[in-house]
C-alpha positions in Angstrom: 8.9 26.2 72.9 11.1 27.6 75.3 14.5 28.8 74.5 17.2 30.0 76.9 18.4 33.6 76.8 21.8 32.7 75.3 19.9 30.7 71.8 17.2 33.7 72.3 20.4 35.7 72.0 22.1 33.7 68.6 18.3 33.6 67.4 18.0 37.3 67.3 21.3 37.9 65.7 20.9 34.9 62.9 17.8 36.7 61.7 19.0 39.7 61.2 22.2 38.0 59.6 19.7 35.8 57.3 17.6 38.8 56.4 20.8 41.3 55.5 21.5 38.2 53.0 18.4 38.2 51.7 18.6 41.9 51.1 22.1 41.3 49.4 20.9 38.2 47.5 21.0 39.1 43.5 18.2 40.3 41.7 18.7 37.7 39.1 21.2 35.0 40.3 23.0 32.6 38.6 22.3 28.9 38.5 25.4 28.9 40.9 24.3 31.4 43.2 20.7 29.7 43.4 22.2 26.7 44.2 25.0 27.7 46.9 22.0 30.0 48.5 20.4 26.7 48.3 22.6 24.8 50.0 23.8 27.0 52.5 20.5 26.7 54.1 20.8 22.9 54.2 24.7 23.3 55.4 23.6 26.2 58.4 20.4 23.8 59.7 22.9 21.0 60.2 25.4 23.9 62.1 23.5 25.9 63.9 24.5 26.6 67.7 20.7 25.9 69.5 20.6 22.1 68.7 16.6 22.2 68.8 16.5 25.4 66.6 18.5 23.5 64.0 16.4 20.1 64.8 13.1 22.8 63.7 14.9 24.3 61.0 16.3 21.3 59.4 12.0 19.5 59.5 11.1 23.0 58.3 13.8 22.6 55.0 12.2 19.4 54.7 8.5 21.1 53.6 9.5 23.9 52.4 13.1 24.7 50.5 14.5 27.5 50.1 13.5 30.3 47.3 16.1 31.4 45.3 14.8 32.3 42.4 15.2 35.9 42.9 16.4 38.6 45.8 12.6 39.3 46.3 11.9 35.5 46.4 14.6 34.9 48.6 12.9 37.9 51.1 9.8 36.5 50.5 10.5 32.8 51.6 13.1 34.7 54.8 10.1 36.3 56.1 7.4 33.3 56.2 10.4 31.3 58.1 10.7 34.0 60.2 7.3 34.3 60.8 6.5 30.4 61.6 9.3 30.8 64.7 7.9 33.6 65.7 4.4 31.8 65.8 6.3 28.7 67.4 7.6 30.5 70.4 4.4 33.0 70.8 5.4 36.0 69.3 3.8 38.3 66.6 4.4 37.6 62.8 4.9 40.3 60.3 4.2 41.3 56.9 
C-alpha cells in the first residue's frame, strides 16, 4: 500500500493521538465510557481524512472491535492495530 506524504503525515499524527487516548483511557471505565470508546472508533473509521486508510480501518473494525474493557486493554488492542498498518505498508511492528 502506498500512501502519499500528506495521509503518511495525518497517519503519523492519528497514532500518536490514538495512543495518548489509550494512555488516558480509565483503568476501570464505565459501561458509558466502554461504550462511547467503542463507538468513537466506529464514528472516526467512517471520518477519517485518507479515504483508503478509513476503507482499511473500517474492514479491520469489522474482525476485530475495539477493547475497552480496561486502559491496559484498550493499549493492548491500539498497539496490535498499529502493528497490522505498520505490517500493511512494510514497516517494523512493535511490542
Amino acid at each position: 500500500m502506498r500512501m502519499s506524504r500528506a495521509c503518511s503525515r495525518v497517519r503519523n499524527q492519528t497514532w500518536g493521538l490514538l495512543h495518548t487516548m489509550g494512555a488516558y483511557y480509565p483503568d476501570k471505565p464505565t459501561s458509558e465510557e466502554r461504550s462511547d470508546m467503542a463507538n468513537f472508533f466506529t464514528t472516526f473509521s467512517k471520518f477519517y481524512p485518507c479515504h483508503e486508510c478509513a476503507k482499511d480501518l473500517q474492514e479491520q473494525l469489522k474482525l476485530t472491535l475495539p477493547v475497552t474493557d480496561s486502559q491496559h486493554m484498550l493499549s493492548q488492542w491500539l498497539c496490535s492495530m498499529h502493528n497490522n498498518v505498520s505490517h500493511q505498508i512494510g514497516k517494523p511492528g512493535f511490542d
